[in-house]
C-alpha positions in Angstrom: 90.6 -32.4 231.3 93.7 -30.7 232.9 93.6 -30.7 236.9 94.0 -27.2 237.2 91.1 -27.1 234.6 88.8 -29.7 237.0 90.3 -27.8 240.5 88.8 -24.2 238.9 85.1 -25.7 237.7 84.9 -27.3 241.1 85.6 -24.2 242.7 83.3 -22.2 240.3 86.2 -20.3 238.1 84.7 -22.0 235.3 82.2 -20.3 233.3 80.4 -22.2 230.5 79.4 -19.5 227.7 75.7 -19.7 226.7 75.8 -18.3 223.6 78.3 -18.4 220.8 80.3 -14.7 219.4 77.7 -15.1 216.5 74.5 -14.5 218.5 76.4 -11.5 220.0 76.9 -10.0 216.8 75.0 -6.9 215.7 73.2 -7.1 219.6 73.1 -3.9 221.9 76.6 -3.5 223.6 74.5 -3.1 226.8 72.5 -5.9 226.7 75.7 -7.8 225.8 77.6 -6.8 228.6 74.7 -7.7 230.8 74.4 -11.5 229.2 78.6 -11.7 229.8 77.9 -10.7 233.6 74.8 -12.9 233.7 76.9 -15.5 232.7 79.8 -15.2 234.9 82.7 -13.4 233.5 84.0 -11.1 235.9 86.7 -8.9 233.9 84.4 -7.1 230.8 86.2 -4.1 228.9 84.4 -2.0 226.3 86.2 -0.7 223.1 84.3 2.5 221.1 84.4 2.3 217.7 83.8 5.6 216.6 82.9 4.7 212.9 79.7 5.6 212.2 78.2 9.1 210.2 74.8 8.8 210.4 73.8 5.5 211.7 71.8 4.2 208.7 73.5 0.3 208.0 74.6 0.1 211.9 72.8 1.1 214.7 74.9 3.3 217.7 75.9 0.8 220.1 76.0 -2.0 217.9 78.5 -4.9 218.5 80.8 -5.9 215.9 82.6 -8.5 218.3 83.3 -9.7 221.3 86.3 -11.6 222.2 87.1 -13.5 225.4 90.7 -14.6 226.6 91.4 -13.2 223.1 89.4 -15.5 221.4 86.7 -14.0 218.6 85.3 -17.0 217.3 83.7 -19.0 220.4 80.9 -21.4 220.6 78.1 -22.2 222.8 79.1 -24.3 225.9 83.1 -23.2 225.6 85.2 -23.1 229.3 86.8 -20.1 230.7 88.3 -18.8 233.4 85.5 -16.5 235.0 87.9 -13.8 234.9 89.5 -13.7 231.8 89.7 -10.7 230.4 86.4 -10.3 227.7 86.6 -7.0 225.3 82.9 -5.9 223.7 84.2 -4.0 220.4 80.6 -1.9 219.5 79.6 1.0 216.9 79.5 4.8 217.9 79.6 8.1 216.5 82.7 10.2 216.9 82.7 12.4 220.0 82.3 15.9 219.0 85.8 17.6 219.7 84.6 21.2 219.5 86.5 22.9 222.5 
């Protein structure tokens, strides 16, 4: 372990993730979010993908992935940074544009 690495858990910068991007998979984008915050991270960004028609193979507000410090495929028990920057990448419908 790197001693900026040992300075930041002894600190508390360090969060340990509890789940791996798996388990997140298919989840509520809320209840996602609210297990990244539980957890620690500090810096959690949504992305809408506006993709779905009528909702019948993926559910509105479904996540597809979530990545953290760039990373997509993490496991449970992985260090980072509390702050890193973690993007939640879930299922919409369009927004109507009628103006």
């Amino acid at each position: 372990m790197e001693e900026d690495e040992i300075k930041n858990k002894r600190e508390g910068n360090i969060v340990e993730t509890p789940f791996a991007s798996e388990d997140l998979k298919n989840e509520n984008y809320e209840k996602v979010i609210k297990q990244l915050e539980d957890a620690g991270f500090t810096n959690i960004e949504t992305h809408k993908m506006e993709d779905l028609v009528f909702g019948l193979l993926t559910s509105d507000g479904e996540v597809e992935a979530v990545t953290i410090k760039g990373v997509e495929n993490f496991y449970e028990g992985q260090n980072f940074e509390k702050a890193v920057k973690v993007v939640v990448y879930y299922h919409t419908f369009p927004e109507d544009e009628t103006d």
